[in-house]
Structures are given as C-alpha cells and as structure tokens.
PADO-628635 format. One record per residue (C-alpha): z, y, x; residue in one letter. Coordinates in Angstrom, 2 decimals, always signed. Layout:
BEGIN
<pt z="Z" y="Y" x="X" type="a"/>
...
//
This chain:
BEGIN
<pt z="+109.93" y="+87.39" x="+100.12" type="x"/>
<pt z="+107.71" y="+86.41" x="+97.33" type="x"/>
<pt z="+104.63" y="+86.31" x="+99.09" type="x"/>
<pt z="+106.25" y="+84.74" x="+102.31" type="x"/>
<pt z="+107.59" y="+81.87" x="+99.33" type="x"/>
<pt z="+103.42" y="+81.70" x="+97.50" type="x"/>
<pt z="+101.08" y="+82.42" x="+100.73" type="x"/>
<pt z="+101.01" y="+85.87" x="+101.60" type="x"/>
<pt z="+98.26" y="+88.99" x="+101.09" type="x"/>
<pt z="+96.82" y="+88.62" x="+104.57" type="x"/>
<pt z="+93.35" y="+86.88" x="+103.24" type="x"/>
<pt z="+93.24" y="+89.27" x="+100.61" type="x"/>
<pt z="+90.56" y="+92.21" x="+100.53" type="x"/>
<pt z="+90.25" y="+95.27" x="+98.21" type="x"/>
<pt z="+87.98" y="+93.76" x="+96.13" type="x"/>
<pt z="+90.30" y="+90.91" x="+94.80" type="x"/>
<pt z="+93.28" y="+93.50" x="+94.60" type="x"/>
<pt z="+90.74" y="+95.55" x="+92.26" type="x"/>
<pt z="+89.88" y="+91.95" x="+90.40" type="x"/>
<pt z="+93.64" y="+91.12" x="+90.18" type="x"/>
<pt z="+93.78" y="+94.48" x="+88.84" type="x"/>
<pt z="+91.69" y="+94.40" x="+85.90" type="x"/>
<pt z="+92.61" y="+91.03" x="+85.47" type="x"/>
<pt z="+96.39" y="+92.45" x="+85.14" type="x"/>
<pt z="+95.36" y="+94.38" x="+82.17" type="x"/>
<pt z="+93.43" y="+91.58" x="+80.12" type="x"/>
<pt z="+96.50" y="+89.31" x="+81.01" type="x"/>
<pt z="+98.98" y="+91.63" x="+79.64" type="x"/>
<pt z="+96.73" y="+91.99" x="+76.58" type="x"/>
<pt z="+96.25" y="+88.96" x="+75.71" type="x"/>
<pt z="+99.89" y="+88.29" x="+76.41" type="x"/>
<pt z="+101.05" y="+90.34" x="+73.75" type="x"/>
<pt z="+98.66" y="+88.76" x="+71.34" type="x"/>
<pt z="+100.24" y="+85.28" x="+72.14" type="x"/>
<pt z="+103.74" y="+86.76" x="+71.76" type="x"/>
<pt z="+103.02" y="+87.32" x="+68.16" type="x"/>
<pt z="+101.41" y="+83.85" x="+67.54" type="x"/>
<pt z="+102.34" y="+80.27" x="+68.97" type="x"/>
<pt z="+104.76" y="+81.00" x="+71.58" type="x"/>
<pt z="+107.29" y="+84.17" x="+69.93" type="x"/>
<pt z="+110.64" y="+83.13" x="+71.01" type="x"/>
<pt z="+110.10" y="+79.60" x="+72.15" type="x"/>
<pt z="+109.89" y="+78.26" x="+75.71" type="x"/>
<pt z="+106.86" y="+77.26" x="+77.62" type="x"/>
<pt z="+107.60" y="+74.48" x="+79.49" type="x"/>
<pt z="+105.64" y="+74.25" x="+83.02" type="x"/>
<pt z="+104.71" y="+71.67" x="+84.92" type="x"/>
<pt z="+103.78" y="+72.57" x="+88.98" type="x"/>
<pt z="+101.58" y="+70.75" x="+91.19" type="x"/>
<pt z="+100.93" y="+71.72" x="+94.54" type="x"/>
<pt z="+101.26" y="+69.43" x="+97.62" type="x"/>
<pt z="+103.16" y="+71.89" x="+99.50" type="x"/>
<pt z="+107.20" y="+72.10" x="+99.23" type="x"/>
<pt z="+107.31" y="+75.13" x="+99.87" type="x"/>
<pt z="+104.28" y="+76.13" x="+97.42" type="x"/>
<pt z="+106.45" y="+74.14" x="+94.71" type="x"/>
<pt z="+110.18" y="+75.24" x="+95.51" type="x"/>
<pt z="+109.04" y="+79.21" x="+95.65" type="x"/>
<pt z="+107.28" y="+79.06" x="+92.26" type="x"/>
<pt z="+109.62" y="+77.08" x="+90.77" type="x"/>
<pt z="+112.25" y="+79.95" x="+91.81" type="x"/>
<pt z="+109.89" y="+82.44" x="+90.67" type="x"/>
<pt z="+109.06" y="+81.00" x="+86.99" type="x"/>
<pt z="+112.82" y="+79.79" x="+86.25" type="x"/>
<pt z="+114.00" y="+83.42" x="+86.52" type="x"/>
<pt z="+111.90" y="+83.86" x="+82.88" type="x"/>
<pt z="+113.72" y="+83.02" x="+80.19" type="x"/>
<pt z="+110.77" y="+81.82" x="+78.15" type="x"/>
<pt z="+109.53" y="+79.65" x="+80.88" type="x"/>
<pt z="+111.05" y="+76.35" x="+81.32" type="x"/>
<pt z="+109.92" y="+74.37" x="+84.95" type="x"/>
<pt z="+110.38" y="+70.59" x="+83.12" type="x"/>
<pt z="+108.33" y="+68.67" x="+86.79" type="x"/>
<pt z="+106.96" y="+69.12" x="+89.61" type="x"/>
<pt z="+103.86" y="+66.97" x="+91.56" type="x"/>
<pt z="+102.76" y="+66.44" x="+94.38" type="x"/>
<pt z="+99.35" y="+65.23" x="+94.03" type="x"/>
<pt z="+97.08" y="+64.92" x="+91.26" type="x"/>
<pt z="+97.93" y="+61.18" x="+90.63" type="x"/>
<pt z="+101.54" y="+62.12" x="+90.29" type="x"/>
<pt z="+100.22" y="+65.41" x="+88.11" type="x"/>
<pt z="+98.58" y="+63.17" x="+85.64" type="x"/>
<pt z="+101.65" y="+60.82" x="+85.02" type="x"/>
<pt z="+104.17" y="+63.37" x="+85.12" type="x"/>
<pt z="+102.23" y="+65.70" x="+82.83" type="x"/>
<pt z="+102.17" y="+62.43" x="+80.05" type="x"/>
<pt z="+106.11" y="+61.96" x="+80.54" type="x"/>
<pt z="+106.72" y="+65.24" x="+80.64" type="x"/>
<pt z="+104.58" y="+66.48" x="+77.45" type="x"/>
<pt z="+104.34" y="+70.48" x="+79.34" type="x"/>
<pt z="+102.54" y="+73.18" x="+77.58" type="x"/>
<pt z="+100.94" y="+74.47" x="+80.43" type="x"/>
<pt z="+99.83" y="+72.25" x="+84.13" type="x"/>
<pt z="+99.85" y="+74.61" x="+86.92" type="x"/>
<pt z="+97.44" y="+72.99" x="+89.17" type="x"/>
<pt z="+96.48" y="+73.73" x="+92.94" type="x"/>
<pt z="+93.26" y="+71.89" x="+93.70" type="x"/>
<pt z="+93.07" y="+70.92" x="+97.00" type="x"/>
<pt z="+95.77" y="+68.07" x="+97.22" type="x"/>
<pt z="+95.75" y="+64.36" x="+98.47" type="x"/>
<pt z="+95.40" y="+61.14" x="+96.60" type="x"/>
<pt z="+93.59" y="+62.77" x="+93.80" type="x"/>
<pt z="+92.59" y="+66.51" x="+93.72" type="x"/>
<pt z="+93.30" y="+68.93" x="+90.92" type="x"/>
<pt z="+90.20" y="+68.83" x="+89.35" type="x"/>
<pt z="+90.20" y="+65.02" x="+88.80" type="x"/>
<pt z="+93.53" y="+65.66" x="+87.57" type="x"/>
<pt z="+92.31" y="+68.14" x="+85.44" type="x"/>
<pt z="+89.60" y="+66.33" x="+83.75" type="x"/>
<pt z="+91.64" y="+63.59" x="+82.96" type="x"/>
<pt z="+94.73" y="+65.87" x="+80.94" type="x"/>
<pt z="+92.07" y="+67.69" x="+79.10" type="x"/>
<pt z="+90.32" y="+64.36" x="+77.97" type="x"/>
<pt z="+93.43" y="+62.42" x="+77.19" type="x"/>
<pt z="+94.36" y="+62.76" x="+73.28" type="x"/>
<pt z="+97.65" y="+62.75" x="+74.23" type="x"/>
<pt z="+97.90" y="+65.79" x="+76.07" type="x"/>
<pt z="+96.07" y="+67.89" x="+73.63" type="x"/>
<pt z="+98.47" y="+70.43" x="+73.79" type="x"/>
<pt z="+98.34" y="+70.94" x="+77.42" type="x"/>
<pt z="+96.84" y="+73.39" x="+78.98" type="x"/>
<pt z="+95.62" y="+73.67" x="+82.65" type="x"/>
<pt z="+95.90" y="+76.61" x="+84.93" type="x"/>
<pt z="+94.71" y="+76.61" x="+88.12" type="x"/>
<pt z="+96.15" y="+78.42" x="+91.16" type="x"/>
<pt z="+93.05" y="+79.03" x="+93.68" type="x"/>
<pt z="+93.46" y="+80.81" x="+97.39" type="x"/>
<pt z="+90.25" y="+82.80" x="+96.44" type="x"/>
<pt z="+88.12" y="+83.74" x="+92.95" type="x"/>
<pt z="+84.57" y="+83.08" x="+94.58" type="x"/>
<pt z="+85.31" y="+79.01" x="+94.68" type="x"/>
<pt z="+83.14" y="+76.05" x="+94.04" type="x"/>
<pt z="+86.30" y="+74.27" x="+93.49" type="x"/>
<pt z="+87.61" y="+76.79" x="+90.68" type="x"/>
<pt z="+83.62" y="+76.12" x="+89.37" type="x"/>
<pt z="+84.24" y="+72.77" x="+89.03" type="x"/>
<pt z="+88.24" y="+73.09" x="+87.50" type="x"/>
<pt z="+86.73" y="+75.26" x="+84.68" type="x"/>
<pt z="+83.30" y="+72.37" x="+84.11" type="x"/>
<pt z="+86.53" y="+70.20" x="+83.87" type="x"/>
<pt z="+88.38" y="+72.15" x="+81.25" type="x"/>
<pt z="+90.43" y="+74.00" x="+82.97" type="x"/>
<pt z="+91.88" y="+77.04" x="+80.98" type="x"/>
<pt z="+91.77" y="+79.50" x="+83.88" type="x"/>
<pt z="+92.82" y="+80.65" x="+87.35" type="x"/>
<pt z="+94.86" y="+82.85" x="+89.08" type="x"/>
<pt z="+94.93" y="+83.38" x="+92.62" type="x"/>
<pt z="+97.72" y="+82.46" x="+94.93" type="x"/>
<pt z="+99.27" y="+85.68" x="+95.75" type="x"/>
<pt z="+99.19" y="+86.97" x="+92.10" type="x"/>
<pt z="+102.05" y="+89.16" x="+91.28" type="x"/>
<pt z="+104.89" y="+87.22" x="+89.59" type="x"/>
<pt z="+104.60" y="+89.16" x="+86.53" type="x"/>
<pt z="+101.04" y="+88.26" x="+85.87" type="x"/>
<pt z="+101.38" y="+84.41" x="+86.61" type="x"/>
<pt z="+104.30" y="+84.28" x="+83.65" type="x"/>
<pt z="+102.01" y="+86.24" x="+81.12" type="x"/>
<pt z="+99.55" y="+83.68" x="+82.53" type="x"/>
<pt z="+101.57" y="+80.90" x="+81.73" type="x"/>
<pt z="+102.60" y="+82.37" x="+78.20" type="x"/>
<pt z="+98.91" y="+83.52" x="+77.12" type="x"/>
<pt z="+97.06" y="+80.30" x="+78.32" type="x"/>
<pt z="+99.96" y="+77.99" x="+76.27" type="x"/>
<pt z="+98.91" y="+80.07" x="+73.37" type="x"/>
<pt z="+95.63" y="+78.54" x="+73.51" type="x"/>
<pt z="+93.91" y="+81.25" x="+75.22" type="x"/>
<pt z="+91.58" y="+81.14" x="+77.72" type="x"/>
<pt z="+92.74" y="+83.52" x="+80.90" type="x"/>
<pt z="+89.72" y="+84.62" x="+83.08" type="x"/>
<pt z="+88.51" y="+88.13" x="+83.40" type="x"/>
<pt z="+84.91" y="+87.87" x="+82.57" type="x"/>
<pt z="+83.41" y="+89.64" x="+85.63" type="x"/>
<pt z="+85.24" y="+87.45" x="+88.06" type="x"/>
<pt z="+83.82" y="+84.44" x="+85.86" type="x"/>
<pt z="+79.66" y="+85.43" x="+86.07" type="x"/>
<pt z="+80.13" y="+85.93" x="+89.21" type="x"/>
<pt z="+81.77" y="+82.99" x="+90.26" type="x"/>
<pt z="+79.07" y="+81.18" x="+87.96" type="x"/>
<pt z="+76.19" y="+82.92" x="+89.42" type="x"/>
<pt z="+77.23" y="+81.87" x="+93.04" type="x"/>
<pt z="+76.95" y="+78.20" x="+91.86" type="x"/>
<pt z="+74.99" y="+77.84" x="+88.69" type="x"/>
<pt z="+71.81" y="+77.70" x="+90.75" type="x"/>
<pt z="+72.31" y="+75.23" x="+92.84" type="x"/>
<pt z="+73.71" y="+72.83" x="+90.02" type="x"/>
<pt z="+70.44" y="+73.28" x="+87.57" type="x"/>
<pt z="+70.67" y="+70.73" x="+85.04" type="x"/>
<pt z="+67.71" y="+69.50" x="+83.62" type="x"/>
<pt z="+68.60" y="+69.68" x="+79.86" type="x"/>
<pt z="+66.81" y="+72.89" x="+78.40" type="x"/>
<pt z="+69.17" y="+75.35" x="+76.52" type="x"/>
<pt z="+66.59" y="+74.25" x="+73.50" type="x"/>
<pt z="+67.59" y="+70.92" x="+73.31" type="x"/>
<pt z="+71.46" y="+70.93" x="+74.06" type="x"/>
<pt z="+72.04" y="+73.65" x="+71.97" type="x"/>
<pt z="+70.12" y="+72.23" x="+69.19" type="x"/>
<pt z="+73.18" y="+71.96" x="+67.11" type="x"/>
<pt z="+74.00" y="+75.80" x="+67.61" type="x"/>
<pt z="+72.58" y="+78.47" x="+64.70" type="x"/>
<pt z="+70.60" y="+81.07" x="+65.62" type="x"/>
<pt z="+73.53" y="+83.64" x="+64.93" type="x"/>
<pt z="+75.79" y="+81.12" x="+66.78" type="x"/>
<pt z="+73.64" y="+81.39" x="+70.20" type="x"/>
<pt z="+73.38" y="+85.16" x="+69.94" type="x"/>
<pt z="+76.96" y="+84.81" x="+70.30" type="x"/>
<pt z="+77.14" y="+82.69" x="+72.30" type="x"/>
<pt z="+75.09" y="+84.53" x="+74.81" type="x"/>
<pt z="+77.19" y="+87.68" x="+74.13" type="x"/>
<pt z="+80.16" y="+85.58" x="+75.07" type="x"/>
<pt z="+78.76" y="+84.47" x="+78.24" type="x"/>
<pt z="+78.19" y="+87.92" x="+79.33" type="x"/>
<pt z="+81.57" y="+88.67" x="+79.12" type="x"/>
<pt z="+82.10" y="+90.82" x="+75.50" type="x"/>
<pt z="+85.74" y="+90.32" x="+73.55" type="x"/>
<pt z="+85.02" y="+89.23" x="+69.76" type="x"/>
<pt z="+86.05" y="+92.77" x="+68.98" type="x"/>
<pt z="+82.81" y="+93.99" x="+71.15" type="x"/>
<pt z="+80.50" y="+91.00" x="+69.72" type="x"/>
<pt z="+81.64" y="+92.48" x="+66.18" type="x"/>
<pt z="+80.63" y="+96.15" x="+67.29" type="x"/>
<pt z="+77.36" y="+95.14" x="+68.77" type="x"/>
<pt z="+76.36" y="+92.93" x="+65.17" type="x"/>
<pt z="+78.27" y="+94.98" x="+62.69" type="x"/>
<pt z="+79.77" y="+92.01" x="+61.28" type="x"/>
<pt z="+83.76" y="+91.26" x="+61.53" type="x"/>
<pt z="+85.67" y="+90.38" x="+64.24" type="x"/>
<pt z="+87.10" y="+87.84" x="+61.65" type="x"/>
<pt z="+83.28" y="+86.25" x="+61.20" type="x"/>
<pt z="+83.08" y="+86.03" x="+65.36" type="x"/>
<pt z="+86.30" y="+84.28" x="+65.66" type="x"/>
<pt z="+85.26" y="+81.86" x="+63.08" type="x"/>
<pt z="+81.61" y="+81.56" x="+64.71" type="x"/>
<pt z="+83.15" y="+80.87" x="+68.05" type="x"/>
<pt z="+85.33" y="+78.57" x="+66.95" type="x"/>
<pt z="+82.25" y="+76.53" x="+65.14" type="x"/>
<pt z="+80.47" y="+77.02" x="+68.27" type="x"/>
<pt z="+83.38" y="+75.58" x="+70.42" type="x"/>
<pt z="+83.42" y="+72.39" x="+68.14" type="x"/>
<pt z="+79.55" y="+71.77" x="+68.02" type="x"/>
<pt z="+79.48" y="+72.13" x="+71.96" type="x"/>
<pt z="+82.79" y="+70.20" x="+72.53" type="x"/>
<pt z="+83.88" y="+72.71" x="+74.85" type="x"/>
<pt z="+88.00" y="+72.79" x="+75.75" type="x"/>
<pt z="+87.99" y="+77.19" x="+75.40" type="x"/>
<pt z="+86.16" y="+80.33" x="+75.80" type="x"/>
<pt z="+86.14" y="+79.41" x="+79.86" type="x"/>
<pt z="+83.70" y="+75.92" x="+78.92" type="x"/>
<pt z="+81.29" y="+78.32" x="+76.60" type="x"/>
<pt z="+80.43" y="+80.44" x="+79.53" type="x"/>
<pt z="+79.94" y="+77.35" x="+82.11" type="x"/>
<pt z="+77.48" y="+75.94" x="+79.24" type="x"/>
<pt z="+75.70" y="+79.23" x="+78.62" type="x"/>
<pt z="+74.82" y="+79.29" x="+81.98" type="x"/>
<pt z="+74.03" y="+75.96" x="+83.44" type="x"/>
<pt z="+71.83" y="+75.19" x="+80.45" type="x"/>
<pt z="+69.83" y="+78.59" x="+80.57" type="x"/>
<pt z="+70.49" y="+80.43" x="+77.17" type="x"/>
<pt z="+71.46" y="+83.05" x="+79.82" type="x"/>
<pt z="+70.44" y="+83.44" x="+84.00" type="x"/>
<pt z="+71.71" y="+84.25" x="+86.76" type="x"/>
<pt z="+72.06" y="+88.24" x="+87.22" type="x"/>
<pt z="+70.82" y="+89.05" x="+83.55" type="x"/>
<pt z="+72.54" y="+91.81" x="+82.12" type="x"/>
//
C-alpha cells in the first residue's frame, strides 16, 4: 500500500536499491547524531509539496504516524511552497521538483535565500538519483534528496537528520550525480581565484570533502582532530557562503579544485 500511495518500485533497478541501501545506513547514523542535538524530544514540523493529491495525501499519512513529525501544510506548486513555507515557519520543506507555476528548485532557491526562513531546511524528493534537476536543487541549496519510493523509515530519519542541520546525501550517489553534469556546466572562474579566500589547509579539506570522506576520515587522513575539521569546515562553509556540506561538494567541483573521475 505504501508504494501504491508514493509511486511504486517498478522504475527501480538494483543499483538504486544498493544506493538506497547504503544510503539507509548513513541516514540512520546521522539520525542518531541529531537525536542527541537540536531535535531530542521536540517535533519537526513538515511542510509537503508535490502537485499530485495523491503524492501529498499518502505522505502526509505516512509522516503523521511519527510522533516527532508534525505535517503543519501542504503545496501544490512551488509558488504556493514559498508562501506557505513563510506562514508556516516548517523545519524541514519536502519538495518534489517538477511542479507547475513555479518548480521546486525556484522554490528552493528562494527559502534558502530568504532571512526569514533560515531555519528551514529543504529536502527534495526526486523519481531517480542520476538527475539534472536534483543537480540544480542542491546548486540551489537544497539540503538533500531522497528518492520517491524510499522506505518510510528512512524519509522520517530524513526529515529528523536534515532539520538538525545536516546535510543528507550519501557521497557516492553525490560525485556521481556531479560528474554526469559538472562538465557540461564549466564555469569559467578558476578554483585559484574563487577560492582565494580559502587556506591552504582549508582546500585540502575541502577537496577531501568533495570526495566524499566524514570529518572523522579527514581527521584520520591529517592526524589532526575531528574537532579542528568540524571547525575548518565550518570556516570554509562561511568564506564560500555555501547553505551545507551538499553546496561544498557542488563548488569543489564546478570550480576545479577537484575533476571529474579523480579519485
């Protein structure tokens, strides 16, 4: 019944039931982390925006059967998303992309620049990983993506970790959804000059980052503290004006501190 209610497995291969795997893990992970922090015993209210009813109505039944989750709106369309998400003040946006009036990733762009919404966080529900759309959501700020047919389970610790203020993408699925579009969006600034502002330490990490490595694996690799990364990244995520962890590795690559395929 739940995948009748959220689309179905039928476009679904192997290979994303391996990535959903994996991601699983990293969700439930990180989910545990954000139980401890922001979000231990308080609610995360949700806002859903899909252009299908029946997209809406069988999430909403999904999500309201958590008892930290708390569906405050729905939308319809990313005009709609945008008002509703500054009357509505939610912790987390789940947004579907494709939608009239104004897509998700307009919709997107405009919560994540809006001072008012700084609290908000945008997830982004995507039919498949391998997108240009979901390329363009996470350029906009979005905080990650899930696919449509994720287990029920892993959308809520979705929900719960990216309201933390965590960014929720498994890193393989991210290079490689980079590397399918980063080439044919060069961008003419050389890493050298937008990353001017960055520390030589702060680019190694930044590199490490984009390649996918935890701050507990960029601590092993330098033999410094995962303590010193954290406060590195966070310096780095200032200096770049980048939304999370997602917006580091979209930078990374489009301005060339790291290419296409390089391990």
């Amino acid at each position: 019944m739940t995948e009748e209610l959220i689309g179905g497995d039928s476009l679904y291969n192997e290979d994303y039931r391996e990535a959903q795997q994996k991601l699983r893990a990293r969700s439930e992970e990180a989910a545990r982390a954000a139980d401890v922090a922001r979000f231990e015993g308080e609610e995360v209210r949700v806002l859903i925006v899909d252009d299908q009813d029946l997209v809406r109505n069988g999430f909403k039944l999904i999500l309201s059967s958590y008892d930290f989750i708390k569906v405050v709106g729905e939308a319809d369309n990313g005009l709609a998303a945008y008002d509703q998400a500054r009357a509505l003040q939610p912790d987390v946006v789940l947004m579907d992309i494709r939608m009239p009036l104004e897509n998700g990733i307009d919709a997107t762009r405009k919560i994540v620049a809006d001072p008012a919404l700084e609290n908000t966080r945008v997830l982004v529900l995507t039919t498949f990983d391998i997108d240009e759309y979901v390329y363009d959501a996470l350029q906009a700020g979005a905080s990650g993506f899930m696919l449509k047919d994720s287990d029920p389970d892993d959308i809520a610790h979705a929900i719960r970790t990216v309201a933390a203020g965590e960014a929720l993408i498994q890193p393989s699925i991210t290079r490689r959804l980079i590397e399918a579009f980063v080439e044919t969006r060069a961008q003419e600034i050389a890493a050298t000059e937008s990353f001017a502002v960055l520390t030589d330490r702060e680019r190694e990490i930044l590199a490490f980052i984009a390649h996918g490595k935890t701050n507990e694996e960029i601590a092993e690799d330098l033999v410094i503290s995962p303590a010193t990364v954290k406060t590195h990244v966070a310096r780095i995520m200032a200096k770049l004006d980048a939304h999370d962890r997602a917006q580091l590795v979209v930078q990374a690559y489009e301005n060339g501190l790291v290419q296409p395929g390089q391990k």
